[in-house]
N, C-alpha and C positions, 0 to 999 in steps of 0.2 A: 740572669738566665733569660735566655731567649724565648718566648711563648706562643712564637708565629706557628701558624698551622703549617705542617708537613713533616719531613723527617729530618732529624741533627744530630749529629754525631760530636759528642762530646768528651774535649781532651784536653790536656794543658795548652796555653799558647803555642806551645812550641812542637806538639806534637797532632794538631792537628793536619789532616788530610784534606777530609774535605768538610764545605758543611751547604746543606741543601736546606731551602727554605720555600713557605709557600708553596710546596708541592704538589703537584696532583697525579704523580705516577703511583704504581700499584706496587711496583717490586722497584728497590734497589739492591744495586750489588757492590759491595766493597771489596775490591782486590787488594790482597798485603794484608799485613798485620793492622789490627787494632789496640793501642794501647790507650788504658782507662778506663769512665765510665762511656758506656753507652747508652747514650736516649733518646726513645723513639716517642714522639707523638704524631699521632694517628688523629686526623682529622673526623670530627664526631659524626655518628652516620646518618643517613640521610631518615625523616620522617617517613614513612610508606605513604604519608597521606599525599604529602608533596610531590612524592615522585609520582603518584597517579593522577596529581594534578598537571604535573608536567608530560606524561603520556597523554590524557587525555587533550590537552592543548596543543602538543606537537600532529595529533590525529586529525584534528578539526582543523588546523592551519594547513594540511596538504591536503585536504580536502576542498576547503570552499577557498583556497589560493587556486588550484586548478580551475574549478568552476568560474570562479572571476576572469580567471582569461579565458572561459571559453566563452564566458559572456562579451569581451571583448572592455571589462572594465579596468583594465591597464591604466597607466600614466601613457598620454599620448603627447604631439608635438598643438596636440589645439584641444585640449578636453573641452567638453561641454560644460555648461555651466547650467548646473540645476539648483537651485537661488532657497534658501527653506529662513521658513520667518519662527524663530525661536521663543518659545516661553518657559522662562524657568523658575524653577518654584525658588520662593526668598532665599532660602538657606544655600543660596549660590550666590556667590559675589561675579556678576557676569563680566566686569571690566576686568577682574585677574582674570577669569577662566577663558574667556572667547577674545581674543586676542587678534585675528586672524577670521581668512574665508578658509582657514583648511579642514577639513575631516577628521583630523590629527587631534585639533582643538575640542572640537566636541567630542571625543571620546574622552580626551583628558576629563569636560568640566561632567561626562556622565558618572566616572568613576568619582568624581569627589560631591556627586548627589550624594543625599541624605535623606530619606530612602532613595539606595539606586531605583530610581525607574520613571522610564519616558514611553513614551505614547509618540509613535510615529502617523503621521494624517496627511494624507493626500487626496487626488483623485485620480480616475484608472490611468495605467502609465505615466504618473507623476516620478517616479524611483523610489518608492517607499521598498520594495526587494530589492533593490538594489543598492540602498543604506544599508540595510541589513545585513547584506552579505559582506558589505565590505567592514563595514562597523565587528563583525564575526572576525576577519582576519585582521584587523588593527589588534582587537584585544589579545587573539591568541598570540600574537609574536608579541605586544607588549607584556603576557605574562611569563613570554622565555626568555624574553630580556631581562626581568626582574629576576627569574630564576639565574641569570648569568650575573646577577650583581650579587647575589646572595642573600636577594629579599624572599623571605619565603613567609608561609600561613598565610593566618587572614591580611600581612599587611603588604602581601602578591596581587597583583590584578587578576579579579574573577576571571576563570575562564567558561568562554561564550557556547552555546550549545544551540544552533538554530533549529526550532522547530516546528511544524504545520499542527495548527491547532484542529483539523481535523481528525485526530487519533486523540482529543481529550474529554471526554465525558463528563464535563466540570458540573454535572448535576448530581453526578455521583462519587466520584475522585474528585480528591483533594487538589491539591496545587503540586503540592510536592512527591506527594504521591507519584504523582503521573511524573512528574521530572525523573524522579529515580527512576523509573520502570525506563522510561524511553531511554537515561542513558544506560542502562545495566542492558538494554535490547538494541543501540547502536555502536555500545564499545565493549561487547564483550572480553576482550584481550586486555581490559586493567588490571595492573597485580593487582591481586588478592591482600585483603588484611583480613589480621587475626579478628574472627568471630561477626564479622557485616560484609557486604559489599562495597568496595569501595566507591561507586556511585553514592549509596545512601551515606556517607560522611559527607563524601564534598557538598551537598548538597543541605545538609544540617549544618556544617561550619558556614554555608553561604558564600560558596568557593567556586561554586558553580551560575552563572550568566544567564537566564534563558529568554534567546530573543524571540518570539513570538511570531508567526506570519500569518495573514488569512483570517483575521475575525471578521471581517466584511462578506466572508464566506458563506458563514455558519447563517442558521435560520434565527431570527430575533432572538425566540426563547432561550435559544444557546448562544449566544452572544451578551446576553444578559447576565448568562450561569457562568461563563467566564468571567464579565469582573467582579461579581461579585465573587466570587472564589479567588481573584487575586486581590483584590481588599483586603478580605482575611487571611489573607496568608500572613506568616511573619515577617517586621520587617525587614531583618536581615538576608529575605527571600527578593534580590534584586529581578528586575525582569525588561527588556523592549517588547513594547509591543507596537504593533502596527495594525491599518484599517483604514478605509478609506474615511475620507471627512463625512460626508453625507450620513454612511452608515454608522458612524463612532458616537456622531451628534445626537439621530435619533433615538439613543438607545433609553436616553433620557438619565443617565446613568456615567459617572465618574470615576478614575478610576484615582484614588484617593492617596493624595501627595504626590503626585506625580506632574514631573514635568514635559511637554510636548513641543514639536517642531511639525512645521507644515510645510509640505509643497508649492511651492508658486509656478504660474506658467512660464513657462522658457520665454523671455523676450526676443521679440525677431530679429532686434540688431544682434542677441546671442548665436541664432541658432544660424543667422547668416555668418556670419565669422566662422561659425566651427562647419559649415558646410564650404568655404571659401576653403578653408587653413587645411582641407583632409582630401581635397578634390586635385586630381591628377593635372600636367601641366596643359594637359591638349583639352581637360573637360573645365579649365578655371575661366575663362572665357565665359562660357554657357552658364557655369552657377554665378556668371559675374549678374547676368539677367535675371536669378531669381533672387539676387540681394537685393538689387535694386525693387524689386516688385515688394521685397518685405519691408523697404524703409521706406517707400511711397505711400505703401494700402496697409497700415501697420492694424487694420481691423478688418483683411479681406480675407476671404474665403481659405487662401495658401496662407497667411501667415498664422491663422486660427488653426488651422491643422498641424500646422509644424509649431506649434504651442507645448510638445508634447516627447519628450525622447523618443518614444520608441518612434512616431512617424520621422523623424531625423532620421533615425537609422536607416528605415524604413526607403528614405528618400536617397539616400547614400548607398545604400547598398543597391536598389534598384536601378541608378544610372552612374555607378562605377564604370560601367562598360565604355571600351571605346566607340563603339556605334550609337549610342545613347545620346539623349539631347535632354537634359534636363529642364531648357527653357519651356519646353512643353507642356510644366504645372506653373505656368503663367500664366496659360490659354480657357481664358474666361468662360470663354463659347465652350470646350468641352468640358470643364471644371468648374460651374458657377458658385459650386455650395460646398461648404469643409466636408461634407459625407462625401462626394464627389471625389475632391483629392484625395482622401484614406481609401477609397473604397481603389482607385486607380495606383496606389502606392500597392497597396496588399494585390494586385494581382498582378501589379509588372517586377514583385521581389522575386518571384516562383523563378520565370524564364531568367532571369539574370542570373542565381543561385546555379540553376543549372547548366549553364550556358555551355555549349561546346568550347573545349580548348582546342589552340593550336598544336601542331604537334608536328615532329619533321616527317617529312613524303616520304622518306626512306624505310623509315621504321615500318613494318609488315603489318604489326596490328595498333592501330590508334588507342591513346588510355581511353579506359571507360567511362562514361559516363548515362547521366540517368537523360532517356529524355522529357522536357521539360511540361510536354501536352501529359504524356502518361504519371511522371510524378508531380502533376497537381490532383489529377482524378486521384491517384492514390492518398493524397491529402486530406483530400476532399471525403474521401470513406473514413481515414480515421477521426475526420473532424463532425463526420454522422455519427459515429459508434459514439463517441465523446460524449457527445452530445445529448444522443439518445440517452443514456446513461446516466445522466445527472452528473457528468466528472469531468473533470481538467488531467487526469493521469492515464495514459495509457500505460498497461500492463499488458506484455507479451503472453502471459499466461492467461489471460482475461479473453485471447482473441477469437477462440470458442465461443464466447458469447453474442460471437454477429450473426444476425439471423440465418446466413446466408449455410456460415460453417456449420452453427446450430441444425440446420436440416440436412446438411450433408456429411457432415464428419460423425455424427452420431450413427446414421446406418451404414458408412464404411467400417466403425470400430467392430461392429456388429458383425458385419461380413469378414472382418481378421481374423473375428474370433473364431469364425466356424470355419473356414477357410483350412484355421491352423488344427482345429480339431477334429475335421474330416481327413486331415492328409496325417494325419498322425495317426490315428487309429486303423486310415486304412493299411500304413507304414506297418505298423502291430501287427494285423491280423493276418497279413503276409508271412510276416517271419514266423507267426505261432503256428499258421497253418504249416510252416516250410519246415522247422526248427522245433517246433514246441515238444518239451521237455518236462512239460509241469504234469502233476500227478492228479488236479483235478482238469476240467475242462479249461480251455483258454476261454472261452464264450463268458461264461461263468460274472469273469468281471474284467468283459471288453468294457465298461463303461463306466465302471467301480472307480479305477481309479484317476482317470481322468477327470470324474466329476467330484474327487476326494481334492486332488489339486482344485481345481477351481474352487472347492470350500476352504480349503488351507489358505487361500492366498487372500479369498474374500474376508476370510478371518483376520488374517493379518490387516490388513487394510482399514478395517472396522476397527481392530484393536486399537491401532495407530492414530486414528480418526476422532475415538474417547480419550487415547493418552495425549494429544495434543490440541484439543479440540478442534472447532471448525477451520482451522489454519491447517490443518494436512492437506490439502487441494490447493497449496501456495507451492513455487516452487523449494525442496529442500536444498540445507545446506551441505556444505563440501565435506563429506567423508573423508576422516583421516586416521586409517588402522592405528596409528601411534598415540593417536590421542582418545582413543575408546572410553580410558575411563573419565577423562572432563568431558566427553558426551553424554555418558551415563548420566553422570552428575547434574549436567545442562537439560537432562529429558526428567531426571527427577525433580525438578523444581516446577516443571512445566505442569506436576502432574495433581491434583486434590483427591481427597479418600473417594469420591465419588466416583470419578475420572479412572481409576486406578480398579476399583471392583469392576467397573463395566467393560472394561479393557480385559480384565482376569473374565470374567465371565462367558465373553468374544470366546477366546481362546481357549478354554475347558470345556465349553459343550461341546463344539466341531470334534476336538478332539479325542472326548469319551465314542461319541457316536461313531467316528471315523475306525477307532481302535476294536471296538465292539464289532462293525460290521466288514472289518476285513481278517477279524480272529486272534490280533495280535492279544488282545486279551488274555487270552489263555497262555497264552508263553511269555515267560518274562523275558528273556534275550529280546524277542522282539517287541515286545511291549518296551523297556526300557531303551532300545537304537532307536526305534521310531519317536520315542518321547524326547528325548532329544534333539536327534536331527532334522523332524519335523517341524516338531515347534517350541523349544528351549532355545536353539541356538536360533532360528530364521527370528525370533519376537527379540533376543538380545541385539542382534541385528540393527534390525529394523529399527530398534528401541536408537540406536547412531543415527542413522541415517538418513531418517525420516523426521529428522526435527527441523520446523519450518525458516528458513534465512528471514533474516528481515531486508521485507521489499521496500521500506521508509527509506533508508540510509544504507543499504550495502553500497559496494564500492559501485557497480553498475551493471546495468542490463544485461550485458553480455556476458559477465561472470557470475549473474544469476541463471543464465540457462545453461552454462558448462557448468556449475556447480548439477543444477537439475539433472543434466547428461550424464555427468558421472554417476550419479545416483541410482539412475535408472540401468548406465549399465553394472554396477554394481550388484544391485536388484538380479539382473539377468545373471551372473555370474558365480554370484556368491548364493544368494535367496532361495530362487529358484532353483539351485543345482542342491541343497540341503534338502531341502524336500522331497525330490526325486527321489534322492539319495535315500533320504529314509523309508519312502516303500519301497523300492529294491531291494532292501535290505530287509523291511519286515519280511514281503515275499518271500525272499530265501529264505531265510530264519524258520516261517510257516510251512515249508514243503515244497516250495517252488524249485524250479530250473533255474536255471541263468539266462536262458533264453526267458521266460514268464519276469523275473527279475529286471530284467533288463530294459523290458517292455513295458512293465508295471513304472520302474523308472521313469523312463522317456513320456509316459502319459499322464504321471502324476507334475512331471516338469514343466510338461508345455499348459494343463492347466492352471498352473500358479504361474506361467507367463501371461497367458492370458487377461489373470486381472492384475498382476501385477508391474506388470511394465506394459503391455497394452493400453490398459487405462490411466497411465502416468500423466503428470503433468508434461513431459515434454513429447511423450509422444503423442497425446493428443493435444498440443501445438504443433507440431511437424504435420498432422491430419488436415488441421482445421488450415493451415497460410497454406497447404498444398491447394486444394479446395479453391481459397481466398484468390490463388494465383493464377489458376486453372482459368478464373471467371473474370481476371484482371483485375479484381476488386486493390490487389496488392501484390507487389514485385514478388521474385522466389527470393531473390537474396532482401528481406524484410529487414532484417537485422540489420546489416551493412549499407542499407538506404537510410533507415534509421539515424547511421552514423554519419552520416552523409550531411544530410537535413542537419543533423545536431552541431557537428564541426560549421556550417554556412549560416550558423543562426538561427534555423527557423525553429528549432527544438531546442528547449530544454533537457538538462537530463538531470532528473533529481532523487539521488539514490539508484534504486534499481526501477525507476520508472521513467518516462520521453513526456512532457509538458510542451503544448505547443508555447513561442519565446510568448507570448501573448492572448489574455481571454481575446481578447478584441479581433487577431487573427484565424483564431477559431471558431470565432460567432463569424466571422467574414467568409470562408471555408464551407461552413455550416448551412449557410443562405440565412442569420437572421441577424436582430441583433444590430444595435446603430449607436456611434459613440456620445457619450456626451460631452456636452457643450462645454468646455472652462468657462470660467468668468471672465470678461473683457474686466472688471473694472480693476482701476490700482488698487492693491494689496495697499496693507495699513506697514507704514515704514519702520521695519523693527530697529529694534534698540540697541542690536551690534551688526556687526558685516555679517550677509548671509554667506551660508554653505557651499561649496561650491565641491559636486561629483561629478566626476567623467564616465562618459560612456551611454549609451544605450540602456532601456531597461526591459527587466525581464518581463513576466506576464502576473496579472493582476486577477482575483477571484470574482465573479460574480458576486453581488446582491443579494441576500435572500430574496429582495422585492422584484429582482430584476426578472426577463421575458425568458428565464429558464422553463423548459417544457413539463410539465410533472410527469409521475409515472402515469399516470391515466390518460396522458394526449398518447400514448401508444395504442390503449386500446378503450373500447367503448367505455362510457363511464357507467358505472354500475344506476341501476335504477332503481326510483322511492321505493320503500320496504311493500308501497300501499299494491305495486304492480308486480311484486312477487306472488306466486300462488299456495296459501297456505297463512300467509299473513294479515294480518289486522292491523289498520292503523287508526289513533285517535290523537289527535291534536287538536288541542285549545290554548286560549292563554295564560293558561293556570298550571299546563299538564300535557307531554308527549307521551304514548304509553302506544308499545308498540309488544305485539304477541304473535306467536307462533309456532310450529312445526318441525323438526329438521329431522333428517335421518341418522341415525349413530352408525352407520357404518360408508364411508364414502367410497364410490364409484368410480373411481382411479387404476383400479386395476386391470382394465382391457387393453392398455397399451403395453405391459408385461406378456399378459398372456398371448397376444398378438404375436411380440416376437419370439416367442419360446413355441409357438404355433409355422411359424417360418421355419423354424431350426428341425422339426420334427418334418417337414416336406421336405429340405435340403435332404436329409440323412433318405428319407423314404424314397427322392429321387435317386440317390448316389448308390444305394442296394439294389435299386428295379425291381421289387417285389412287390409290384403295383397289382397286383391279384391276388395278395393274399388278405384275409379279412382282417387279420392280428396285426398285421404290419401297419395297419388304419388308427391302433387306439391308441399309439405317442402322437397323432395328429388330434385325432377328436378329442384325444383326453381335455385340450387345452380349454376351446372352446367350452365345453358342458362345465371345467371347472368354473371358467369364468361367470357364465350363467345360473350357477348355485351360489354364488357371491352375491347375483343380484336379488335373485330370491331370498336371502338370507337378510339381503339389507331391505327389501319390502316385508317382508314378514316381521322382523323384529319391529315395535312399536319407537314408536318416536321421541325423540326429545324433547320435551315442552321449553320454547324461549320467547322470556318478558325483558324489556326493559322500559323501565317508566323514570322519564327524566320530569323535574318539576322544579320550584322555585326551594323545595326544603334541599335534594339531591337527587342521587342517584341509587333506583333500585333495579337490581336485576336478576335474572332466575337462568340456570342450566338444568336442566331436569330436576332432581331432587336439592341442588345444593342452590342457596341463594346470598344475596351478599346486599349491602348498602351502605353509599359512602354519602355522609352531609357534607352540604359542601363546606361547611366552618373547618372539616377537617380536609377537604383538598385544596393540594397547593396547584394541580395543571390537571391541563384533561389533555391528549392528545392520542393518534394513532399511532403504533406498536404490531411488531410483529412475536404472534401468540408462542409462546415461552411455558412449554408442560413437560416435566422430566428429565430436566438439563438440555432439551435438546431443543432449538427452534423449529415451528411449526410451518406449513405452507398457508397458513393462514392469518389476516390482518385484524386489529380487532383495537377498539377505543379502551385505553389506559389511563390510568388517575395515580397520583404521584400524591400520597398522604404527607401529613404534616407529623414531626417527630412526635411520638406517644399515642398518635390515631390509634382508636382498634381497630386488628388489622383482620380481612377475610377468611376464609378457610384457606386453608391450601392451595386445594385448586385454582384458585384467582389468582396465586401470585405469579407473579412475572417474573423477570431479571433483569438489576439493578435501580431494585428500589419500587419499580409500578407494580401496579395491579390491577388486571384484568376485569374488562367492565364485559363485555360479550364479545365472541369469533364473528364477523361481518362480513370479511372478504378474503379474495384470494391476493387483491394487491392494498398498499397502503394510502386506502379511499374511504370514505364512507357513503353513504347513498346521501344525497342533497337533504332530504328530508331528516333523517340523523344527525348530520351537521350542523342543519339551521336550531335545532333543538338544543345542541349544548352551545351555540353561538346564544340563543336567545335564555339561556338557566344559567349557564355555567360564571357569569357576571366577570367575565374576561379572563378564566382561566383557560378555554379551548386556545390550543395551539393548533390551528389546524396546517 
C-alpha cells in the first residue's frame, strides 16, 4: 500500500487508470468508469497556529523588503563593507556557525543561540538599523522557506517582528505583554483561533523574534527597566536588541546570556573602493583624487568623516551630479576638521536631491520639480518642529502643533464654524419667513436646534474620546460597511467598564435634555425616531469608524490620511445626515410643517458638522498646511514633497510616520548638535571573519544625555517655590518643607468666554439691532459670567499645600487629604503628568513608584501605571530648582529627574 500524501485511486494491476501522488490539488476529477476500491487520502490539515505564523511572516517580509530598498540596501555591484567584531556566548561553537563575512551566516549561528539573543552596539551611524532591518528580512523568508520544506512549530525559524522601544512602558509591562499587544495592534488581519488571539500563542510557544531598536533613546531609568524586564523574561522569549555602545555600557547593567556584535569604523581603503566601484565613468577620475587622499592621510580630517556610512552615502549622493567635483572634500583650507566635511556633505545632499532634470524643449510643460533653496527651508521647519518636540517622527496629524498653525488654524476653525452657522440659519429664517407652515412660531427655536446639533455631535465626539481613549484625536482607520461587525468587535476590546459608563453617560444626558426641551417627550413616535436616528444609529456608527489606525506600523502616511478622508467624509454623509434627519422627523411627528421640518433638519445637520467633521483630524490638517503654506513655512502639495524627499533618501518612512534618513541630519537642519568622534585606534582582532553589510544606513536616536532641548528651553523656567507669593520656604540639611496657598478653582476660563463673546457680536452685527438694549445681553452675558467665575474662585477659601521632604521621606498635604511615603518603600521619584479620574490633567506634578506591598495612599494620590502622586507643581514637566535639589539631596538616588 502506497502512503504518500495526496490522492490514489486504487485497482487491480490491470485496471488501473490512473494514480496520483504527492498532490497538492483541491479537486480531482475522474472521467470513465471506476472499477474497485477507492482510496482517498487527504493530506492532514494545517495547524492554525502555523498558518498565522506564516501570515504573519509573509506580512513582515513585504514590508521591511520594500523598506530595504527604499533604503537602498540591495546587493549592489560594490557593497560596502561595514566590518562587526562578534562575541558569542560559549554554547555556540563559532568555527561550525560563522563560516563566512555573510549576513546569512550570522542569522544561521543567531537561530542556533541558546537563549536566542544578541545585543547589537554601535555608535551613531555605525548600521546597527540597518542589521536590523535586514536581519527582519533574512528570518522571515528563512521561515517561508522552512514552511515550503514542511518544517513547521517550534522547529520553524522564529519569525522576526521589528519594533521601537518607544511604545514599551517596561516599568510597567511585562515583556511579553507588550509583544502581544503590539503584534495583535500591527497585524490585525491574523486568522483567528479558537478561544486567544493568535498573537498571544505565537508568542508563548516562542514563535515570535522581537528585534528591538532605540534603547539608546529612552532616558537611563528606562533603559534600565528595559533589561531588566528582558532578564526576566522567559527564556524561550528570544529577542535583538540594539543601542549604541556608549549608552549600553553605561547602563552598568547586562543583559544576561546574551550574545553581542559591534560596529567598527569603515576603513578608508573600504569606503574608497566602494566610492571608486559606484561612481560614474566621467566622475571616476575625480573620486580617483579622493582615494588617494584617503590612503595617504588615512587619520585626516575626510577619512575620519567617511569613517561612517551614512557620510558615504552622504558623499555619493551629493556629488553623483555631472557638474559636481568631488575632489573638493580634499581641500584642506575649506575643510580642515571632520565637523567641517559632514557639516559640507549635509548641506550639498539638499541641491543635488533636488536638482533640476533635463527634459526635451519640445515638451510644453517641463516635469516638476521642488526647488532646491525652498525645499531645504521647508526641511529646515520640520527639522525645528522635530526638534522642538522632543522627537525624531513626524506625524501629518501632529502638524497643528507648530506654533505658527497653532495661532492661526485655531481662529480659522472658529470663524468656519460661525461662518457655517450664520449662513444657515439666515438660509432658515428665509424660508420660515417665505414658507413657514409650522403651527408654533418659527422664532421659537431659530437656535434650538442648531445648538441641539452642535450638542449631539459634541456628544458623540466625547463619547468616542472615553470609548477609545486619548487615541480618538489620531487619525481613524478605513471604514468598511461589510465588515461592521469585526469592527464592532475590534471597538469592544478597545473598551473597560469605566471607559464604557462614561461614553454611556456622554450620550444619555444630551439626550434626555435634548428630548425634554424640544417636546419629543411627550409623543412616543417622536421620541422613539429621534432615539434612534439621533443617537442609537450616529454612536453604532461612530462606534466603526472612529477606532484609531495604528500610526507605529500601518502600511504608510498617505493611506493614513485617505483612510482619515474617508472617514471624515463618511462622518459628513452618513453622521451628520442621521441626526438631521432625526429632528426633522421629531419636528414633524410634534406638529411641525415640512417647511419647519425641513429647516429644523438642515440646522441640526450643519451643527453636527460643525464639530464633527470641522474639528476632524483631517480637516484640521488641511487648515493648519494651508496656513503652513500661506507663510512658506511648507509646500501645498506637503504630502507628495514628503514622498519626494523619501524616495531621494533624505526620509525615512516608518509605518505611518517620515524619520529624517538620520538624527545627525536633523540636529544638522536643526542648527545644533555635532557628531562624535570614532575611535582612531585598532579594534581588538576577532576571532572569525567580520560581517560585512551593504548599503547606507538609516538614522540613529539621540542619547538621553545628549544636547536634546527640554521642555522648559521653550519657555521660562519656572521659579524657586521661595519667589511665589503665598509660599513659604524652609530648607536645612536635615529638612525641605515647603507650605502654601493655591486656589481650588482655576482661572482658565476667559479664553472660552472670549470666544463665545465674539460669536454673540458676529450675530449682533449680522441682525443690525444695534439700538436695541436686549439685543446687548447675548454679548454682555459672556463677560459678567466670566467675572462671577472669578469672584467665586477668590471667595471660596483656599487649599492648604505642604510638602516636607527630609532624610526619613516624603510628606505631603492637599487640603484635607494627606499622604507619606518613606523612602525604604520607594523604588523612583520622578516628574508625571497629574492623572485624577481616568483622565489626564494639564498639570505636572513629582511622582513616587512604591515597592510591591508598600501602603498605598488614598485615592487621590494615585496616578496611572503604578505612581503616585506626591503634589500638582506645574503646568509643564519641570519642577522649580529648589524642589529638585531637595529630592536630588533626600531622595539617595532615586530622583529621576
Amino acid at each position: 500500500m502506497d502512503n504518500q500524501r495526496g490522492l490514489n485511486v486504487w485497482q487491480s494491476p490491470s485496471e488501473v487508470h490512473n494514480i496520483v501522488r504527492d498532490s497538492t490539488v483541491e479537486y480531482l476529477i475522474q472521467v470513465g468508469h471506476v472499477h474497485g476500491t477507492l482510496m482517498v487520502n487527504l493530506p492532514p490539515s494545517r495547524d492554525p497556529t502555523d498558518t498565522a505564523a506564516e501570515e504573519l511572516a509573509r506580512a513582515v517580509r513585504a514590508r521591511w523588503s520594500a523598506e530595504a530598498a527604499a533604503w537602498e540596501l540591495g546587493d549592489t555591484d560594490a557593497p560596502l563593507a561595514v566590518r562587526w567584531l562578534a562575541r558569542w556566548t560559549p554554547s555556540v561553537n563559532t568555527r561550525a556557525a560563522v563560516r563566512s563575512d555573510r549576513l546569512g551566516d550570522v542569522v544561521d549561528t543567531l537561530c542556533r543561540l541558546d537563549p536566542r539573543r544578541l545585543v547589537v552596539l554601535g555608535g551613531p551611524g555605525s548600521g546597527k538599523s540597518t542589521l536590523l532591518a535586514m536581519t527582519v528580512v533574512r528570518l522571515a523568508e528563512r521561515h517561508l522557506g522552512d514552511v515550503t520544506r514542511g518544517v513547521r512549530g517550534d522547529r520553524a525559524t522564529p519569525v522576526p517582528v521589528l519594533l521601537s522601544l518607544e511604545s514599551w512602558d517596561a516599568e510597567t509591562v511585562a515583556f511579553r505583554d507588550w509583544l502581544v499587544e503590539r503584534v495583535q495592534e500591527d497585524h490585525p488581519g491574523l486568522p483567528r483561533l479558537e478561544g486567544e488571539h493568535p498573537a498571544r500563542r505565537l508568542v508563548r510557544d516562542g514563535r515570535v523574534l522581537a528585534v528591538l531598536d532605540g534603547l539608546d533613546e529612552l532616558p537611563g531609568h528606562r533603559r534600565a527597566a528595559v533589561v531588566r524586564q528582558l532578564n526576566s523574561a522567559p527564556r524561550e522569549s528570544g529577542f535583538v536588541l540594539a543601542s549604541r555602545t556608549d549608552e549600553y555600557r553605561a547602563l552598568g547593567l547586562r543583559v544576561a546570556g546574551a550574545s553581542d556584535i559591534e560596529a567598527l569604523p569603515v576603513a578608508p581603503r573600504d569606503a574608497a573602493r566602494h566610492l571608486l566601484l559606484t561612481s560614474s565613468d566621467a566622475l571616476h577620475e575625480r573620486w580617483g583624487q579622493v582615494a588617494e587622499d584617503l590612503a595617504d592621510h588615512p587619520e585626516g580630517p575626510l577619512a575620519r568623516a567617511l569613517a561612517t556610512p551614512l557620510m558615504i552615502w552622504l558623499a555619493r549622493r551629493a556629488y553623483s551630479g555631472p557638474y559636481t567635483d568631488p575632489a573638493n572634500l580634499t581641500d584642506r583650507t575649506r575643510l580642515p576638521t571632520r565637523e567641517a566635511v559632514e557639516n559640507h556633505l549635509m548641506d550639498a545632499v539638499i541641491p543635488a536631491v533636488f536638482a533640476p532634470l533635463a527634459h526635451d524643449t519640445e515638451r510644453l510643460h517641463a516635469p516638476g520639480r521642488w526647488n532646491a533653496v525652498r525645499a531645504r527651508g521647508w526641511l529646515t521647519f520640520l527639522a525645528h518642529e522635530l526638534d522642538r518636540r522632543r522627537t525624531t517622527e513626524f506625524s501629518w496629524w501632529r502638524l497643528n502643533r507648530a506654533r505658527a498653525a497653532r495661532f492661526l488654524a485655531v481662529p480659522t476653525l472658529f470663524a468656519i464654524c460661525v461662518a457655517l452657522a450664520e449662513s444657515v440659519l439666515a438660509l432658515t429664517r428665509w424660508a420660515q419667513d417665505t414658507y413657514g407652515d409650522s403651527v408654533l412660531p418659527a422664532r421659537i427655536f431659530e437656535h434650538l436646534y442648531l445648538t441641539g446639533g452642535f450638542i449631539q455631535g459634541m456628544g458623540l465626539m466625547m463619547a468616542t474620546l472615553f470609548w477609545f481613549g486619548d487615541r480618538f484625536w489620531q487619525p481613524r482607520r478605513r471604514a468598511n460597511p461589510f465588515k461592521a461587525g469585526a469592527a464592532l468587535r475590534a471597538a469592544s476590546r478597545a473598551v473597560s467598564a469605566r471607559r464604557g459608563l462614561a461614553a454611556a453617560a456622554v450620550l444619555v444626558v444630551p439626550t434626555v435634555l435634548l428630548l425634554l426641551l424640544r417636546g419629543s417627550a411627550y409623543h412616543a413616535d417622536a421620541f422613539i425616531a429621534e432615539t434612534l436616528l439621533d443617537f442609537v444609529l450616529p454612536a453604532l456608527v461612530m462606534a466603526v469608524i472612529a477606532a484609531p489606525s495604528d500610526d507605529v506600523d500601518a502600511a504608510t502616511p498617505d493611506d493614513l490620511l485617505a483612510d482619515e478622508r474617508r472617514t471624515a467624509l463618511i462622518t459628513l454623509c452618513v453622521v451628520a445626515p442621521l441626526i438631521g434627519l432625526g429632528a426633522g422627523v421629531n419636528r414633524l411627528l410634534s406638529g411641525g410643517g415640512p417647511v419647519t421640518a425641513l429647516t429644523a433638519s438642515v440646522e441640526c445637520f450643519t451643527g453636527a458638522v460643525m464639530v464633527l467633521v470641522v474639528l476632524s483630524p483631517w480637516f484640521v490638517w488641511v487648515v493648519s498646511k494651508a496656513w503652513l503654506a500661506v507663510l512658506g513655512r511648507v509646500p501645498w502639495s506637503l504630502m507628495e514633497f514628503l514622498r519626494d524627499a523619501y524616495r531621494q533618501g533624505l526620509l525615512q518612512r516608518y509605518g505611518g510616520v517620515y524619520r529624517f534618513r538620520h538624527l545627525r541630519l536633523q540636529e544638522h537642519l536643526a542648527g545644533r548638535g555635532r557628531p562624535v568622534e570614532p575611535t582612531s585606534a585598532a579594534p581588538v582582532a576577532p576571532r572569525h571573519q567580520p560581517l560585512v553589510v551593504t548599503g547606507p544606513q538609516p538614522r540613529q536616536l539621540p542619547p538621553a544625555a545628549g544636547p536634546l532641548p527640554s521642555f522648559s528651553d521653550m519657555l521660562d523656567d519656572p521659579p524657586p517655590m521661595h519667589e511665589l507669593r503665598g509660599y513659604t520656604v524652609s530648607s536645612t540639611e536635615q529638612a525641605y518643607v515647603m507650605t502654601g496657598r493655591d486656589r481650588r478653582l482655576p482661572l482658565g476660563h476667559w479664553v472660552w468666554c472670549g470666544m463665545f463673546m465674539i460669536v454673540a457680536l458676529l450675530r449682533l452685527a449680522a441682525s443690525g439691532n444695534w439700538d436695541t438694549p436686549t439685543s446687548w445681553i447675548s454679548v454682555l452675558f459672556w463677560p459678567v459670567f466670566a467675572l462671577l467665575i472669578n469672584i467665586v474662585a477668590f471667595l471660596l477659601p483656599r487649599t492648604t499645600l505642604e510638602l516636607r521632604v527630609d532624610t526619613q521621606g516624603i510628606t505631603t498635604r492637599m487640603g484635607r487629604h494627606r499622604a507619606a511615603y518613606a523612602w525604604y518603600d520607594v523604588l523612583a521619584v520622578r516628574v508625571r503628568q497629574v492623572h485624577v479620574r481616568g483622565r489626564n490633567q494639564r498639570v505636572h506634578g513629582p511622582h513616587v513608584r512604591l515597592r510591591p506591598g508598600a501602603p498605598e495612599p488614598k485615592r487621590v494620590f494615585h496616578g496611572r501605571d503604578g505612581w503616585y502622586l506626591v503634589l500638582p507643581m506645574h503646568v509643564r514637566p519641570v519642577l522649580p530648582p529648589d524642589v529638585a535639589d531637595a529630592f536630588v539631596r533626600f531622595s539617595g538616588g532615586r530622583w529621576q529627574g
